[in-house]
C-alpha positions, 0 to 999 in steps of 0.5 A: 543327513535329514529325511525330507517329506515330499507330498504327493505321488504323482510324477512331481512327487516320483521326480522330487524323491528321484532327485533328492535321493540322487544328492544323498538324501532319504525321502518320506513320500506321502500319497492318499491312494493306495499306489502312487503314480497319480494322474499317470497311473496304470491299471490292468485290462485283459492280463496288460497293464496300460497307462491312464495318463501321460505315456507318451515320451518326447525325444527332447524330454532329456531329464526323464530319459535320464531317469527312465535310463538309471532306472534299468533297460526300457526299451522304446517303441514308436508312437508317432503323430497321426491325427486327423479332425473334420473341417468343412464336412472332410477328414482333414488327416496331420502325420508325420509320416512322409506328409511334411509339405502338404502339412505345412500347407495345411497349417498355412490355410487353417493360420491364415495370414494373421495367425501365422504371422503372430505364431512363427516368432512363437514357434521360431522361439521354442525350436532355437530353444526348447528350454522356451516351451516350459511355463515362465521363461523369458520369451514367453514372459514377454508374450504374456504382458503383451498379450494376456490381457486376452485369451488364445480364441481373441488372438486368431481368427475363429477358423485358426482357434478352433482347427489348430489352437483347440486341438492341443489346449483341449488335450494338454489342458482340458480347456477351450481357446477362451481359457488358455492364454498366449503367454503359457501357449510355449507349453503346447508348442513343445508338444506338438514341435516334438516326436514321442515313443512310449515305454514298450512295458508301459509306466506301471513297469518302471515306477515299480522298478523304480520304487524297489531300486530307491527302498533303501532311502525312499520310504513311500506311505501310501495310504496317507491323506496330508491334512494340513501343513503348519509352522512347527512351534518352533518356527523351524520346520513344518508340522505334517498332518495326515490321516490313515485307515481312519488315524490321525497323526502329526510329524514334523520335518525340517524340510517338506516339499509338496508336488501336489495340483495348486488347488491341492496344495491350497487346501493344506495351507489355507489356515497357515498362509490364507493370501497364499491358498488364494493365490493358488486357488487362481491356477485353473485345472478342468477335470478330464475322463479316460477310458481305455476299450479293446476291440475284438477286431481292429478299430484304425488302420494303421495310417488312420490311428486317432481323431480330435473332436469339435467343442460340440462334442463331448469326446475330444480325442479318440485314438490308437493306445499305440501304433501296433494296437489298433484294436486298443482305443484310448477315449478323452473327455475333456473341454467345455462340452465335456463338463457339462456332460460327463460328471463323477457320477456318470456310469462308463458304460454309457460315457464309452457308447456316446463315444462309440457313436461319435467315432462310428462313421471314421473308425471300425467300432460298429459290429466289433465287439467290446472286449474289455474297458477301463474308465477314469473321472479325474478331478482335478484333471488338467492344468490351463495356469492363469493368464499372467502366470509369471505374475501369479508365481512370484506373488506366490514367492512372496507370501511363501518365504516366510512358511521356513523350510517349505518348497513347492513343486508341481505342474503350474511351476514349469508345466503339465508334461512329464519333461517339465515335471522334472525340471520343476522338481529338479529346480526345487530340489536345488533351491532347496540344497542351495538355502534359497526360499522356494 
């Protein structure tokens, strides 16, 4: 059977080899750093290795438990929805712990008529159906050519856009209301209908178990920075140029699939299909800022455990790594402010004390001594898609059906979660066994 040549390390990378070595086939996965997990990669702080990105597991992400379950025993542990933001000078708290009522009501106040009015049939759609929270489905088709000529932040009222909408299009996408768009809001809607745990021994644990179960028919080439990709002289089959301790080098395969960013993926195809690369130079993605900083004491209580921040503030969430490690703070950065405030070239030690200033008069940080910290710049960081996004993909069908043996997966096929990740690469992979293009 042939080998297949998937590009990219990240979780749409790990999920296009999960799935192509489950239909028998061996995988080339190809990453430039030096490990893969990519935007969910671990690093080690104080003998622990602790998650940068996505970590939090939702109870309907049915594709991911499977693999998390194949994979061996990694057992859960409840991670919980407590936040909390100022509104009108007071610390509005939102848990779901024995709150439910006084929620609803809360969420009502902050809607207003009109705003709830346009999002129950949008939330009414995804509960029937979580299939619904993903990009590109038929509810949300709809939506979006009713309403994508404007953004979120001319949908509803100021108040509505900036205590309900910001807080989980800033932390999803890294972008303001202004910049996400109704017809792609399914995707934060499945984020905030669901309930997460995280895995207790964390993502580092079980890509390692991961990639020794699969070694028979998962070659991983770290280290390898894909340069380009081309047509085989041939016509059949795609040229794979890449570059490795300072080497260039050049395979071909007769099948490639990419899991990069759109912006990525751009690059390597701008001299081979230009009218695609500008397709997808039109997905938008915001860099986003990490850190992870433990404390000699405790920073939350345990019914207090994490704050998000207005657009003024280039800190836009602060919060407990979990729900038993409340000395455990985990830093974002992201949204408009943060653009302008945080770039590649800021230190993390004075990212991390801007922070502490904010978070000071909630939480527990002023006289708690730094123990240790972590920090990461990530760019690109989070995808905001396009307005019309349905659109956008089906002209990038168009101009990539005639690039034979190339398929395309990623966080602007189906979304940004970990759950829709693998349903992207799931759906690749059985285009790609069925003979269909793309």
């Amino acid at each position: 059977m042939m080998k297949i040549c998937v590009i990219g390390g990240g979780i749409s990378g790990i999920a296009t080899a999960y799935y192509l070595n489950k239909a028998g086939f061996s995988v080339d996965l190809y990453e430039e750093a030096p490990v893969i997990g990519g935007r969910i990669g671990s690093e080690c702080l104080e003998g622990r290795w602790l998650d940068f990105g996505g970590k939090n597991i939702g109870r309907k992400y049915r594709r991911f438990r499977s693999f998390v379950k194949e994979c061996g025993d990694f057992p859960f542990e409840y991670f919980g929805f407590n936040t909390s933001q100022v509104i009108d000078g007071k610390v509005v708290r939102l848990a779901r712990e024995n709150r439910k009522l006084s929620d609803f009501l809360g969420f009502l106040k902050l809607a207003g008529l009109g705003g709830a009015s346009l999002l129950y049939p949008w939330v009414r759609a995804v509960m029937k159906d979580n299939a619904q929270g993903m990009l590109r489905t038929s509810f949300f088709n709809d939506v979006a050519e009713r309403l994508d000529d404007a953004s979120l932040a001319d949908c509803f009222s100021p108040r509505c856009a900036n205590h309900l909408i910001r807080p989980v299009t800033v932390r999803m996408n890294g972008a303001e209301p202004d910049e996400c768009y109704p017809g792609n809001f399914g995707t934060n809607l499945a984020l905030v209908l669901d309930s997460y745990e995280q895995l207790k021994g964390g993502m580092h644990q079980l890509i390692e178990t991961f990639v020794a179960a699969s070694s028979a028919m998962l070659a991983i080439r770290t280290g390898h920075r894909v340069t380009s990709l081309s047509r085989c002289d041939s016509g059949q089959g795609v040229d794979v140029a890449y570059t490795c301790k300072g080497l260039g080098g050049t395979v071909s395969y007769k099948r490639v699939i990419t899991a990069l960013p759109a912006t990525q993926l751009s690059a390597l195809i701008r001299s081979s299909l230009p009218d695609a690369a500008e397709i997808l130079d039109r997905v938008r993605y915001y860099p986003v800022s990490v850190a992870l900083a433990s404390y000699r004491d405790d920073v939350f209580s345990k019914d207090h455990r994490a704050m998000v921040f207005d657009r003024t503030s280039s800190l836009s969430n602060a919060g407990a790594y979990g729900i038993h490690d409340l000395d455990l703070v985990r830093y974002t950065f992201s949204g408009k402010a943060a653009r302008t405030q945080i770039s590649p070239e800021s230190k993390a030690e004075d990212v991390i004390l801007e922070a502490e200033k904010k978070v000071s008069p909630f939480f527990s940080v002023e006289e708690n001594t730094r123990t240790a910290m972590l920090y990461k710049y990530l760019s690109p960081g989070l995808c905001a898609y396009s307005p019309f996004h349905q659109r956008l993909f089906s002209e990038l069908q168009d101009k990539l059906a005639s690039f034979s043996g190339l398929y395309v997966t990623g966080d602007f096929r189906r979304g940004a979660s970990i759950e829709a990740c693998f349903a992207a690469a799931e759906e690749t992979v059985q285009y790609f066994m069925t003979g269909e293009v793309f």
